[in-house]
C-alpha positions as CSV (number, residue, x, y, z in Angstrom):
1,X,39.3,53.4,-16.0
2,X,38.2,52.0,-19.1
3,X,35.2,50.0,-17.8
4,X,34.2,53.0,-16.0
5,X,34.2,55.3,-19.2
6,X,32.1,52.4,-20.9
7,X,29.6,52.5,-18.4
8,X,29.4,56.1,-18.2
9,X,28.5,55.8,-21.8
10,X,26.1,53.3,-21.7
11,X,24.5,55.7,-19.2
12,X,24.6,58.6,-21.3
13,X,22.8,56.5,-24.2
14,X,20.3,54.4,-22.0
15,X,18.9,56.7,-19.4
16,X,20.3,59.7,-21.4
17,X,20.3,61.4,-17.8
18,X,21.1,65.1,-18.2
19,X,22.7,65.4,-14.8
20,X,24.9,62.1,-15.9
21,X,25.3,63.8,-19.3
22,X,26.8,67.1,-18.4
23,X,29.0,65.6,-15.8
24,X,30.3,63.4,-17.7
25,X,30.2,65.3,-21.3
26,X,33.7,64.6,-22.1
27,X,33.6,60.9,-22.0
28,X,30.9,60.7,-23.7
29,X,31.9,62.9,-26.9
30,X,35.3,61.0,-26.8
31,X,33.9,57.6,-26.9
32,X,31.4,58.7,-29.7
């Protein structure tokens, strides 16, 4: 589950894709 959080934040910071973003808000604030 780790890995997967990880990438999801990498995509949130490289492509910065919106649908990506609000899908996957949470792990992205919690990793920041």
């Amino acid at each position: 589950m780790e890995d997967i959080i990880i990438k999801t934040y990498d995509l949130c910071k490289t492509s910065l894709s919106i649908i990506i973003f609000m899908r996957q808000q949470e792990a992205c604030y919690e990793i920041e």
